[in-house]
C-alpha positions as CSV (number, residue, x, y, z in Angstrom):
1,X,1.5,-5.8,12.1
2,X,3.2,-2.7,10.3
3,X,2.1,0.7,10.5
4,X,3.5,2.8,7.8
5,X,3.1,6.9,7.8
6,X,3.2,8.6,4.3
7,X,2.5,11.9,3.2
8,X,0.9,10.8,-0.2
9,X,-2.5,11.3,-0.8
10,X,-4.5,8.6,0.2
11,X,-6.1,8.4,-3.3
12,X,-2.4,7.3,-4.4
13,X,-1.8,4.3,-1.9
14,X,-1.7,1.3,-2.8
15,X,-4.4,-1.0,-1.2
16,X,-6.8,-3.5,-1.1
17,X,-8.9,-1.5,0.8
18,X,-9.0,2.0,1.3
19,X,-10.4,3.4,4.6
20,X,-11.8,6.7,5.4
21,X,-14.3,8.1,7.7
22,X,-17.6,10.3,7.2
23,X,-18.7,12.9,9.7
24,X,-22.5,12.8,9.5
25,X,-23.0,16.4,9.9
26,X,-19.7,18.1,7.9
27,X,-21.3,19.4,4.1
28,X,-19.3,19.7,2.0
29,X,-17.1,16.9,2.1
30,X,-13.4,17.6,3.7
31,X,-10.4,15.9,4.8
32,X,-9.4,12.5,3.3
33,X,-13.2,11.5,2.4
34,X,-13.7,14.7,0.9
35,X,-10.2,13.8,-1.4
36,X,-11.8,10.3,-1.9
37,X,-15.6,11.9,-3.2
38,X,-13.3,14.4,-5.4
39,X,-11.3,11.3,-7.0
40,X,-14.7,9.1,-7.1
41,X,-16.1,12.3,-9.0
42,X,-18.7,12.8,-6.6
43,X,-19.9,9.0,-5.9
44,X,-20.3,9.9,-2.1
45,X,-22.0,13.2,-2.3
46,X,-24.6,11.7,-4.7
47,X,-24.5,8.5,-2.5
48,X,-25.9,11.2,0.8
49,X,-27.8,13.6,-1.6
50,X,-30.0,9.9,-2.6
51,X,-30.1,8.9,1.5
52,X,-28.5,5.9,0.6
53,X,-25.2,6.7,3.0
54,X,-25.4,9.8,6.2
55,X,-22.4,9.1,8.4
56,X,-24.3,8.2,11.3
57,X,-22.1,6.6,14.2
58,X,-20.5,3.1,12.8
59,X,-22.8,3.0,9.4
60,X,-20.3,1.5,7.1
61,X,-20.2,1.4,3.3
62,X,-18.2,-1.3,0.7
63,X,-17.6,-0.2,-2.4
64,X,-15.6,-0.8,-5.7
65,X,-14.0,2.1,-6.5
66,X,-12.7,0.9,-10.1
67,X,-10.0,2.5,-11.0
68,X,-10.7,6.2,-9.8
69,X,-8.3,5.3,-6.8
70,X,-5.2,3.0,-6.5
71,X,-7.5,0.5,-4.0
72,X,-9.6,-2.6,-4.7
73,X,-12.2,-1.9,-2.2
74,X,-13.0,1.0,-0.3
75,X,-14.7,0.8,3.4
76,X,-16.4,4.0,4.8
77,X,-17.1,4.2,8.3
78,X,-19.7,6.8,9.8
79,X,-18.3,8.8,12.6
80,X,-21.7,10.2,13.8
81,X,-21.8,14.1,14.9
82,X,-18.2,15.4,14.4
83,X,-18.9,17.3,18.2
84,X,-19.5,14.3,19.9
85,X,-16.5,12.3,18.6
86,X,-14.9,12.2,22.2
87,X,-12.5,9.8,22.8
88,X,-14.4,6.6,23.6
89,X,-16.0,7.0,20.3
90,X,-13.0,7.4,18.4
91,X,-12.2,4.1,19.9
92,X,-15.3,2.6,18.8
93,X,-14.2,3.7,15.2
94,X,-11.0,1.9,15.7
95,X,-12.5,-1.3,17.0
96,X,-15.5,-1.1,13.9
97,X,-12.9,-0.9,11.7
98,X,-10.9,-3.8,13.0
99,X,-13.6,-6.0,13.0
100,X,-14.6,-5.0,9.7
101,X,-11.5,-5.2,7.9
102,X,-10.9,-8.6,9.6
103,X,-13.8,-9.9,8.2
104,X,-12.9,-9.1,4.7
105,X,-9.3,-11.1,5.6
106,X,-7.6,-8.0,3.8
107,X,-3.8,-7.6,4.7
108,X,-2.7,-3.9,2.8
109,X,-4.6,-0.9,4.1
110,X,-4.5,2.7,3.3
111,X,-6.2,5.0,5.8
112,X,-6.6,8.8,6.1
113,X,-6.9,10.4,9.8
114,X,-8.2,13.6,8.1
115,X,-10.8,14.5,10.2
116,X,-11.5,17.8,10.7
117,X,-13.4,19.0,13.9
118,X,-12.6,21.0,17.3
119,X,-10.7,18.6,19.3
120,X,-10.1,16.1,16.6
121,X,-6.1,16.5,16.4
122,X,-3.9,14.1,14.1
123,X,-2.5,12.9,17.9
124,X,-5.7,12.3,19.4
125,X,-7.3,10.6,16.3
126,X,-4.1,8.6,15.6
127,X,-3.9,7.7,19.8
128,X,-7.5,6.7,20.0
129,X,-8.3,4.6,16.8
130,X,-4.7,2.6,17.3
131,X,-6.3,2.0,21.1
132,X,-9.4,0.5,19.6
133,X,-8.2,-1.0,16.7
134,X,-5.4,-2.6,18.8
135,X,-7.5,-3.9,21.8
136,X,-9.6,-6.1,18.8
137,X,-6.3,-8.1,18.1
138,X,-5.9,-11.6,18.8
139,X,-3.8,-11.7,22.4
140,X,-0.4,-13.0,20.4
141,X,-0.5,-11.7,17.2
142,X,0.9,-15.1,15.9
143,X,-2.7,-16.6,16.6
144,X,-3.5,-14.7,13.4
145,X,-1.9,-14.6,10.5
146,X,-3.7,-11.8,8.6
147,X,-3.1,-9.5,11.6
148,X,0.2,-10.7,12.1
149,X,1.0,-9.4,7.9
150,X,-0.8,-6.6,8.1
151,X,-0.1,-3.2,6.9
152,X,-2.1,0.1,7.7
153,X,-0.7,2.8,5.5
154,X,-1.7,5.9,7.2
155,X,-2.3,8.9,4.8
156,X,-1.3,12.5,6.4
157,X,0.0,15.7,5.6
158,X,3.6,15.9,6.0
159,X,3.0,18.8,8.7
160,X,0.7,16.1,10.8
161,X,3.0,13.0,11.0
162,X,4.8,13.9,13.9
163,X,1.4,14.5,15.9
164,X,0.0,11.1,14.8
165,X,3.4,9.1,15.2
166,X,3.2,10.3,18.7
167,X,-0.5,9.6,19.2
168,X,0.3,5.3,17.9
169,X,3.5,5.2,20.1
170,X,1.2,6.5,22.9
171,X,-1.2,3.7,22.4
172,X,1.7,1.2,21.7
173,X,3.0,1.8,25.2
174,X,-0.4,2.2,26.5
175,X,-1.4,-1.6,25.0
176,X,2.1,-3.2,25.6
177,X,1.6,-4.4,21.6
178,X,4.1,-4.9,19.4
179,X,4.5,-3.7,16.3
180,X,6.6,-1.6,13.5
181,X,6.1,2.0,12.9
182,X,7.5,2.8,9.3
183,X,7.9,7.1,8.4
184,X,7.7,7.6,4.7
185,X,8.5,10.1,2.8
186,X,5.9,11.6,-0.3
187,X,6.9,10.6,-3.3
């Protein structure tokens, strides 16, 4: 597994499957899902105007995003309350979205950490989803091949990848997992 960190806009990466996450009480839309509504033109404001999506804890959404974004799919994960995203919950997120993505067998991700909420620094989102995301591996990552090819391209502002660099490596040692951390810079 590789874990890139890039400062280009998450509606830029090239994936085959986007990831971001919706707070179930934050109107409008900010951070990297509120990028992704602008770039869909909308799609997930109407999609919660029409009740059909709310952000409720672990809701999760598929869609085709044509080619409004540089992704074949894009996977939106409901993070409940933004207030109550303490740090077993954040985990939660991280193991959802393992599972998840593990069903779909994809192998190039693009993520944004860009949640915005008291508490919710880049380090303590990036710590806490890389602890659940990580304890959902296979024990020896060769078991698995898709895991063991994997790459999670994580989208951040240039002023945050520091903090979330620090937040992986934390969970890194914390795990004892192995894996490649890759900085980027925007293009």
């Amino acid at each position: 597994m590789k874990i890139v960190l890039t400062a280009n806009a998450i509606e830029r990466v090239f994936s085959q499957c986007a990831v971001c996450f919706l707070p179930e009480d934050t109107r409008p839309l900010r951070g990297g899902i509120g990028v992704i509504d602008w770039a869909l033109n909308g799609l997930i404001t109407r999609l919660i105007q029409d009740g059909r999506v709310g952000g409720q804890f672990l809701e999760s959404v598929l869609m085709r995003p044509d080619r409004l974004l540089a992704c074949e799919k894009l996977l939106i994960i409901g993070m409940g309350p933004v207030p109550s995203c303490h740090a077993e919950q954040v985990q939660k997120l991280g193991e959802k979205l393992h599972h998840t993505l593990a069903h779909l067998r994809v192998q190039d991700i693009s993520l944004s950490l860009s949640i915005n909420g008291e508490g919710l620094t880049p380090e303590f989102v990036a710590e806490n989803l890389t602890m659940g995301f990580l304890s959902k591996m296979a024990p020896d990552e060769l078991d698995d091949q898709i895991e063991r090819e994997m790459t999670l391209a994580i989208s951040c502002g240039a002023e945050e990848i520091d903090e979330i660099l620090l937040g992986i490596q934390k969970a890194k040692v914390a795990l004892k997992k192995h894996f490649n951390v890759l900085v980027l810079e925007s293009s």
